[in-house]
C-alpha positions as CSV (number, residue, x, y, z in Angstrom):
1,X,-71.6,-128.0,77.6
2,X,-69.8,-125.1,79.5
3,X,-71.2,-123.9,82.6
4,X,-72.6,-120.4,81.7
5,X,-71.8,-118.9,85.3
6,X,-67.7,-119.5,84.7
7,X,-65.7,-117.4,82.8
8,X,-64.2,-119.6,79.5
9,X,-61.0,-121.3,79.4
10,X,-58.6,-119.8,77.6
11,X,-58.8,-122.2,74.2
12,X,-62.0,-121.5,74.4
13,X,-61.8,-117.5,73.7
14,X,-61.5,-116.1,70.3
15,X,-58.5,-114.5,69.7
16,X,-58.2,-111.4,70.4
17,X,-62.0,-111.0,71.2
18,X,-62.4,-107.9,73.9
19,X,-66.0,-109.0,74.5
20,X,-65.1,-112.3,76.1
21,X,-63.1,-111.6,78.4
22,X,-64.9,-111.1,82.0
23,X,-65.3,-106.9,82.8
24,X,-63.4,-107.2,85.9
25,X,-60.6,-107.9,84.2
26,X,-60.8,-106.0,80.8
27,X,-57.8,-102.4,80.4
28,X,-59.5,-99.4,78.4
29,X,-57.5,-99.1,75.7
30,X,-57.4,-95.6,73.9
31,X,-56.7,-96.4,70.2
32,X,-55.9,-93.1,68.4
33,X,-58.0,-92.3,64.9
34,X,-56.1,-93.2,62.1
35,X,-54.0,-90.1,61.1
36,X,-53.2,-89.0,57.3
37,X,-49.5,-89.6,56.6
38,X,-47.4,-86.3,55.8
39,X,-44.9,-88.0,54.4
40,X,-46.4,-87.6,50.5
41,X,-47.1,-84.0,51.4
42,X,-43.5,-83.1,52.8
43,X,-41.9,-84.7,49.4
44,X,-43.9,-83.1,47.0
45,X,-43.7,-79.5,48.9
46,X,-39.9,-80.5,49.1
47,X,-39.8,-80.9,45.5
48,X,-41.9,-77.5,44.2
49,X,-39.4,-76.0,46.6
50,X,-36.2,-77.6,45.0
51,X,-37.5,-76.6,41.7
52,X,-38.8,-72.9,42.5
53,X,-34.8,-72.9,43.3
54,X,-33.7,-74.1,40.4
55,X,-35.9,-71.9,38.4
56,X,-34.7,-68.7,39.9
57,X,-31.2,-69.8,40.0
58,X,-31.7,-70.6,35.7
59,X,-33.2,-67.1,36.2
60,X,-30.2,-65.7,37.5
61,X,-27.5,-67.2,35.9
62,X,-29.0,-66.4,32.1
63,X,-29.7,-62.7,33.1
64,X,-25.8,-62.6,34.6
65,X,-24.8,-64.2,30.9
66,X,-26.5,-61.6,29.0
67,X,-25.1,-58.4,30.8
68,X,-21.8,-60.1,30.4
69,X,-19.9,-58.1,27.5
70,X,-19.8,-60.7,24.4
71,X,-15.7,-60.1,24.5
72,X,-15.3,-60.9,28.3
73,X,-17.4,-64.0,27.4
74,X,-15.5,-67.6,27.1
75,X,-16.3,-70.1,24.9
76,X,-14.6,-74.3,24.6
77,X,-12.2,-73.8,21.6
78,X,-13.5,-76.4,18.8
79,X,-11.7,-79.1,18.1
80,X,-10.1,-77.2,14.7
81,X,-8.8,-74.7,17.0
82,X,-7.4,-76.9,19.3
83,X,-5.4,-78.6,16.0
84,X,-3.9,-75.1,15.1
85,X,-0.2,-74.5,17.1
86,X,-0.5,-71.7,19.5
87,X,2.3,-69.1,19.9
88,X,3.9,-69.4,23.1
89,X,4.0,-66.2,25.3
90,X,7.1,-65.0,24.3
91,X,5.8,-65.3,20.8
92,X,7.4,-68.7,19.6
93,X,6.1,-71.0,17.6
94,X,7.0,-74.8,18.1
95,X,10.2,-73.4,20.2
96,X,11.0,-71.4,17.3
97,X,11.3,-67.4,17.7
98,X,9.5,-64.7,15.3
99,X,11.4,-62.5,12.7
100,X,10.7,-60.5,10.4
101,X,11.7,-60.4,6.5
102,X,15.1,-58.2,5.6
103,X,14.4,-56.1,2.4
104,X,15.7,-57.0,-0.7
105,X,18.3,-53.9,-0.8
106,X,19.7,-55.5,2.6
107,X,20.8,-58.4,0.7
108,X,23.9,-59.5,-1.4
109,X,24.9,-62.4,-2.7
110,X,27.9,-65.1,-1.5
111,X,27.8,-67.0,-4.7
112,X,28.9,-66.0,-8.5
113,X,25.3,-67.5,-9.8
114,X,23.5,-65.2,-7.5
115,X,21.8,-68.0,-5.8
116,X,22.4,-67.4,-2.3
117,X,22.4,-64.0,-0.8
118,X,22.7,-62.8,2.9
119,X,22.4,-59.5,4.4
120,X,25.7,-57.3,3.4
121,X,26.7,-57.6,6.4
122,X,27.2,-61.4,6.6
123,X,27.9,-61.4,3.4
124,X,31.2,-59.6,3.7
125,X,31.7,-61.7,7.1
126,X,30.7,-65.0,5.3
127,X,33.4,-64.5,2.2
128,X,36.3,-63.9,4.3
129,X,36.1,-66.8,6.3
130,X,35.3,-68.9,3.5
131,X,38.6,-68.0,2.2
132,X,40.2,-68.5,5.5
133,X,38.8,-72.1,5.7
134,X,40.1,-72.5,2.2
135,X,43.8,-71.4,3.0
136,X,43.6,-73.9,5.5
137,X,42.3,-76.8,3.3
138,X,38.3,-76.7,4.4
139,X,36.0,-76.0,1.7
140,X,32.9,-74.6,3.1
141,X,29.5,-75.0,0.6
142,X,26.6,-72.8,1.0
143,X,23.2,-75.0,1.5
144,X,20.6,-72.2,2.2
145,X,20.8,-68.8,2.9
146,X,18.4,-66.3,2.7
147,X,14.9,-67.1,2.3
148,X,11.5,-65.7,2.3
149,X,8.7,-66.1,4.6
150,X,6.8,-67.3,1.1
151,X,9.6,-69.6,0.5
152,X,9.6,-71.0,4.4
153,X,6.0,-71.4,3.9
154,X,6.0,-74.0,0.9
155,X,9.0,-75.7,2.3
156,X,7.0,-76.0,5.7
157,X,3.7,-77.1,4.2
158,X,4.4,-78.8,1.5
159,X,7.6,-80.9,2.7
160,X,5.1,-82.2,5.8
161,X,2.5,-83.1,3.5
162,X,4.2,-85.2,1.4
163,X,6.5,-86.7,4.5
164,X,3.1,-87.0,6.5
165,X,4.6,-85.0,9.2
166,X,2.7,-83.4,12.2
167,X,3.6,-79.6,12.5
168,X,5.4,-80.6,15.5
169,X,7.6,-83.0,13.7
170,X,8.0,-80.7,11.1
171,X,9.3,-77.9,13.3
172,X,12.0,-80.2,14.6
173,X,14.0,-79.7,11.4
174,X,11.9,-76.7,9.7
175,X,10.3,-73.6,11.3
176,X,7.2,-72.6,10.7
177,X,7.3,-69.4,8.4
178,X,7.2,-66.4,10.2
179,X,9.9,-67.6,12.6
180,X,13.0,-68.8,10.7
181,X,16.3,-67.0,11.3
182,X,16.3,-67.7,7.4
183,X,13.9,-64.4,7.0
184,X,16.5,-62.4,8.6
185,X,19.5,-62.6,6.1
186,X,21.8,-63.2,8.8
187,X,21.7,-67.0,8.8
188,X,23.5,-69.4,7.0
189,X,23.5,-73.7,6.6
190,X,26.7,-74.8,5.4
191,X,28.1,-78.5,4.2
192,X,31.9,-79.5,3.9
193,X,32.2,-79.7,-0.1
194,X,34.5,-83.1,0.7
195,X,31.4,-85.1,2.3
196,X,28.1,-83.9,0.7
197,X,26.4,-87.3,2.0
198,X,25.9,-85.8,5.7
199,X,24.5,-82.4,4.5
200,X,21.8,-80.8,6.3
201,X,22.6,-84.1,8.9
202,X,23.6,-84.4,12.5
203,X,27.3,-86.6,11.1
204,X,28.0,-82.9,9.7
205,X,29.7,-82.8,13.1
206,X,32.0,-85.0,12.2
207,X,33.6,-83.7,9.1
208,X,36.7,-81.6,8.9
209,X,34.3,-78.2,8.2
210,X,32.4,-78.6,10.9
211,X,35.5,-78.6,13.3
212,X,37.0,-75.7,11.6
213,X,33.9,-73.9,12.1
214,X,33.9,-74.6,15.8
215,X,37.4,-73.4,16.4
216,X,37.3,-70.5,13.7
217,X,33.9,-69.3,13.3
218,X,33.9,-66.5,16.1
219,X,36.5,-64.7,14.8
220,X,34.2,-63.6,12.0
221,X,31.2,-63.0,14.2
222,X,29.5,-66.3,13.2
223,X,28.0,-68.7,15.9
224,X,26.1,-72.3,15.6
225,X,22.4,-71.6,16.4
226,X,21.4,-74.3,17.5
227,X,23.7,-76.9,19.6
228,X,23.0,-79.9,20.9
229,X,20.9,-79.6,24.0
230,X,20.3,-75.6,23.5
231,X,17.6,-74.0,25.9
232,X,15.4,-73.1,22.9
233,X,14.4,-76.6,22.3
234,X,15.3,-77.0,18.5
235,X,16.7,-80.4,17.3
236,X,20.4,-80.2,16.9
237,X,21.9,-78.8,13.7
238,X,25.5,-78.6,13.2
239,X,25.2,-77.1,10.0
240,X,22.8,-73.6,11.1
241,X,25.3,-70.4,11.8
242,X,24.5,-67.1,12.3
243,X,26.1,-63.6,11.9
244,X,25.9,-61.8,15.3
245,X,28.5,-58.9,14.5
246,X,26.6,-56.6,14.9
247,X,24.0,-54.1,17.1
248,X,21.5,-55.1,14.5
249,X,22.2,-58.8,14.1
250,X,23.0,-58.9,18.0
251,X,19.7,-57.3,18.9
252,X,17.8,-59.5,16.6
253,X,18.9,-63.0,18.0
254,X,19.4,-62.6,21.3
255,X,16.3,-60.2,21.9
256,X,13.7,-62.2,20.4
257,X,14.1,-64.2,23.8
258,X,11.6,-61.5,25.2
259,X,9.7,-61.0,22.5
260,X,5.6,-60.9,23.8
261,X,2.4,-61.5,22.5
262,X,0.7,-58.4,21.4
C-alpha cells in the first residue's frame, strides 16, 4: 500500500491525469475554446463569388452579341460549305481563271461541218497556219474549240461523276464552268491527224505537230496555255493554244491574273 504522504511514482500516475501530479509542480495551461473553422465559409463565399462573375460576364457577352449587326456576325461554315471549292482572291477557281462567254455573232467556224467555231479572230489566225503546217507536211486536227459555259458544265459534272473524280482532280484536266478559256472563243486543243492515240495526252509532245507548233505557232499569234510547270498551277497540256493577237484576246488572258473578288 502506498504511503499517502509521498507523491506517486511515476507508473503509478494515470496518463495524462493533471490532478495527480503534486501542485507545486503543476504549469497553468491556457487551452483556447474550440474555434469554428472558416475554411467551409471562405469556399462557399469563394464560389457565390465565382459564379456572380460568371453570371455577369454571360450577361455581358449575350447583350454585346445582340447589338452586334447580324452581317458583322460570324458563324463555323457547315460541313456542306466547307465541301464547296472557294474562289481564290484573284477569282480562280481550282487555279483556273474566270471568263466570260463570247456571243454567238463573235464566232466562226474552222471546219466545213460547222462543228468547231472560234472567235473570227482566231479563226482567220487558226486557218492560215493550219495551211502553213500542211505545206510543211503537219496536219493539224481540231479537238475542241469553242464551248459554252452550259457545255463546260456537263463535261465538268458529269465526266467526274462517272470517273468518281473529286473537283480537284477534275480541274486538273477540266475547268470548272465559268473559268475555261474555252468560253472565250480564243482557245483551241489540237491533235497531229498522223497519231490520234496521244490526243488530248501529255505524249502529244512528242509528235511531229506538236513540234511544229512550238517553233511556228507565234507567228500567228497563238501560244501553249499551259506548259509544263506554268505559275498557274494547271496540269500540263501540250495540246491547249490560245490566240493572243490581239488588244482584246491580249487583255483577256493575261489580265485575268488580277482579276478580284467582288
Amino acid at each position: 500500500m502506498s504511503n499517502p504522504g509521498l507523491p506517486r511514482r511515476s507508473s503509478e500516475l494515470s496518463a495524462g491525469s493533471f490532478d495527480d501530479i503534486p501542485e507545486a509542480r503543476r504549469e497553468v495551461v491556457d487551452r483556447p475554446a474550440p474555434t469554428r473553422s472558416l475554411r467551409p465559409l471562405l469556399i462557399g463565399g469563394g464560389a457565390l463569388v465565382a459564379m456572380g462573375i460568371l453570371t455577369i460576364g454571360i450577361t455581358q457577352v449575350t447583350r454585346n452579341f445582340a447589338a452586334t449587326p447580324a452581317a458583322t456576325r460570324t458563324t463555323k461554315p457547315s460541313l456542306a460549305d466547307r465541301a464547296k471549292p472557294t474562289p481564290d482572291a484573284d477569282g480562280r477557281m481550282l487555279n483556273h481563271y474566270p471568263y466570260g462567254e463570247t456571243t454567238p455573232d463573235n464566232l466562226e467556224a474552222i471546219t466545213a461541218d460547222g462543228s468547231f467555231r472560234l472567235h473570227h479572230k482566231a479563226s482567220k489566225a487558226y486557218r492560215e497556219m493550219s495551211a502553213a503546217a500542211q505545206a510543211d507536211g503537219v496536219t493539224l486536227v481540231p479537238l475542241s474549240a469553242f464551248r459554252s459555259i452550259k457545255d463546260q458544265q456537263e463535261l465538268f459534272f458529269e465526266v467526274s461523276r462517272e470517273r468518281n473524280q473529286r473537283p480537284q482532280e477534275r480541274a486538273n484536266v477540266s475547268a470548272p464552268p465559268g473559268h475555261s478559256e474555252h468560253h472565250t472563243g480564243y482557245a483551241i486543243d489540237l491533235g497531229d491527224g498522223t497519231v490520234p492515240a496521244v490526243n488530248l495526252s501529255p505524249d502529244f509532245e512528242n509528235t511531229e505537230a506538236f513540234k511544229w507548233l512550238q517553233n511556228n505557232a507565234a507567228r500567228f499569234s497563238f501560244e501553249l496555255s499551259f506548259p509544263q510547270a506554268n505559275p498557274q498551277g494547271v496540269s500540263y497540256e501540250p495540246w491547249h493554244w490560245r490566240f493572243v493577237g490581239d488588244s482584246a484576246s491580249l487583255e483577256m488572258f493575261y489580265k485575268a491574273r488580277n482579276v478580284k473578288k467582288p
